[in-house]
Every structure is written in C-alpha cells, then in structure tokens.
C-alpha positions as CSV (number, residue, x, y, z in Angstrom):
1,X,91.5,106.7,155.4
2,X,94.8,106.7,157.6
3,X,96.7,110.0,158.3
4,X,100.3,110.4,158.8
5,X,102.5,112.4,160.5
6,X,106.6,113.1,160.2
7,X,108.8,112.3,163.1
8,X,108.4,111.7,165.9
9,X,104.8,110.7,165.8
10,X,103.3,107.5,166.0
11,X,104.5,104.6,163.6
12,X,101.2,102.9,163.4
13,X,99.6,106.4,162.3
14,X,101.5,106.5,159.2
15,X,101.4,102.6,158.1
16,X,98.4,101.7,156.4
17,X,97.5,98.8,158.4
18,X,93.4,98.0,157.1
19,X,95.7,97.0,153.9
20,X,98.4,94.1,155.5
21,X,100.4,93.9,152.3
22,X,100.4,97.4,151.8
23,X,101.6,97.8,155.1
24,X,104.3,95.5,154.9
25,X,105.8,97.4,151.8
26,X,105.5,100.5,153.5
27,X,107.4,99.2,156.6
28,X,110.0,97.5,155.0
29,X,110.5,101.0,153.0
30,X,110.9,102.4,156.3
31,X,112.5,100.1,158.1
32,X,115.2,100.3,155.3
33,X,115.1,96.4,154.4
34,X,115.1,95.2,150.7
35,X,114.5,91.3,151.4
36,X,111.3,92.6,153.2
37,X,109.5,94.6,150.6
38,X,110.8,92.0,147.8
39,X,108.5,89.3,150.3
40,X,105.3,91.2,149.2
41,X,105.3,90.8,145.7
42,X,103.5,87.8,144.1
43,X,104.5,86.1,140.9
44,X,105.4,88.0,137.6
45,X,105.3,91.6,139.5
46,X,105.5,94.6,137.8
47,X,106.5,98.2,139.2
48,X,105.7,101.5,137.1
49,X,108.4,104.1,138.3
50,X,107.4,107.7,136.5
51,X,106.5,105.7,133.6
52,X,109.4,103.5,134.1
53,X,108.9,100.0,134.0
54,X,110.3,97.3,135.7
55,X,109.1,93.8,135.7
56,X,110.0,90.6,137.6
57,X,111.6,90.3,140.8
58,X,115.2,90.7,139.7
59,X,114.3,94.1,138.0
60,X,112.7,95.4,140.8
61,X,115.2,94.5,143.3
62,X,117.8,96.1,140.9
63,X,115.2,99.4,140.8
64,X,114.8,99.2,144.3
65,X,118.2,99.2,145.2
66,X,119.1,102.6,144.1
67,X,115.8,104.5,144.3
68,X,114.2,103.4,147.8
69,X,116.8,101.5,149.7
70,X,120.5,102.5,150.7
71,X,119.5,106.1,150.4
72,X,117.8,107.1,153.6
73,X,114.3,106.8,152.4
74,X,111.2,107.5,154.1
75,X,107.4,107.2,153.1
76,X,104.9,109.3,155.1
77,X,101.6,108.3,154.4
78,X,99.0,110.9,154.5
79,X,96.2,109.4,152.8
80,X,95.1,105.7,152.1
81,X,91.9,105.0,150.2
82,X,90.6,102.5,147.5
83,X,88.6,99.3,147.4
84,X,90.3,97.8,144.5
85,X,93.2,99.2,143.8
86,X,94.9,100.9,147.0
87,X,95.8,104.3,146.3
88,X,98.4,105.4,149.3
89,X,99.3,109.7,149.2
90,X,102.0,111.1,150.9
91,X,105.8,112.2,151.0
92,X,108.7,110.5,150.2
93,X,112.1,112.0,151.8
94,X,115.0,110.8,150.7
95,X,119.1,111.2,149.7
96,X,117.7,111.4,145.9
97,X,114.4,112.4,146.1
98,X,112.0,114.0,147.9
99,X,108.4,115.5,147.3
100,X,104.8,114.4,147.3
101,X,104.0,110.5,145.9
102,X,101.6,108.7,145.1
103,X,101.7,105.2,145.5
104,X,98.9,102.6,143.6
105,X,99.1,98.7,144.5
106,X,97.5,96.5,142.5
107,X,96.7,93.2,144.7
108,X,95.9,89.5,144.0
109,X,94.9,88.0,147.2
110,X,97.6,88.9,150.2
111,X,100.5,89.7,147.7
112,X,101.4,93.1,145.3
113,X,101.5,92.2,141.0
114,X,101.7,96.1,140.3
115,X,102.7,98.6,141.8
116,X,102.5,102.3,140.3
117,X,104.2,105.2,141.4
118,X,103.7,108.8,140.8
C-alpha cells in the first residue's frame, strides 16, 4: 500500500511505483502530458468514466483531452492495493473537477486494456 501526500511532499510518495504501468499513467496525469498516458494502453483499450464508456485509443485521447489534461489536473494517490486488478484511492484536483477517485486498471502484461474510474 503507497500513501500520498499534496504538495509539496515527495513525488515518489504519491506514484504507485510496485505497479510500473500504473505509475506511468499516474505520472503522465501529473506531469500534464497526453502522448505519455496514451503510451500505457495496450490494444483495444477501454476507459469507464462514471459509467461512461470510451473505447479505443482515439476515444480516449478525445475523453482525455477535456477531462484530465489541459485543465490543471492532479491525482494524489492515497491508497494502492490489488493483486489483479489494481485499485488506486485518492483525490483528483482539477479546473473541472475535484473530489475523492477511485481509479481501477485492468492489466495484460506491462500495458492498461481497462481502466475504471469512480
């Protein structure tokens, strides 16, 4: 289980590093770079936004665009746990939205096919 912290505190405390590709998405989400995250996802991805579904990588570059990047976003991880799935807790803050997420990657091998957001 990793613990995070808001500003200020250390960057490798709030990235999830036990989990490399989940890592990778949540640094590229904080670093604010698109072409990053997009490099995580495997073939024929799928996000669930709220129940909204986006598949392929042109739909979630499309979703991602306007909910994640571009608007200041920032994911503080508080809690990381799961063996299969990996179930990350914690805050997003943002332009558009912020409050309490929860964020559920689905993995094959070193790459994200689903990723569910709550």
């Amino acid at each position: 289980m990793a613990h995070g912290t808001h500003a200020g505190k250390s960057r490798e405390a709030e990235t999830p590093y036990k989990h490399p590709v989940v890592g990778a998405a949540i640094d590229a989400i904080n670093a604010d770079s698109l072409e990053r995250f997009l490099q995580v996802f495997g073939p024929s991805p799928s996000v669930n936004d709220s129940g909204r579904e986006f598949r392929g990588l042109a739909k979630i570059k499309e979703w991602a665009s306007s909910e994640t990047f571009g608007v200041d976003g920032h994911f503080y991880v508080e809690e990381v746990g799961g063996d299969g799935p990996v179930v990350v807790r914690g805050r997003f803050e943002s332009k558009g939205h912020t409050g309490p997420s929860i964020m559920t990657f689905k993995l094959s091998g070193e790459k994200v096919v689903r990723l569910e957001i709550r």
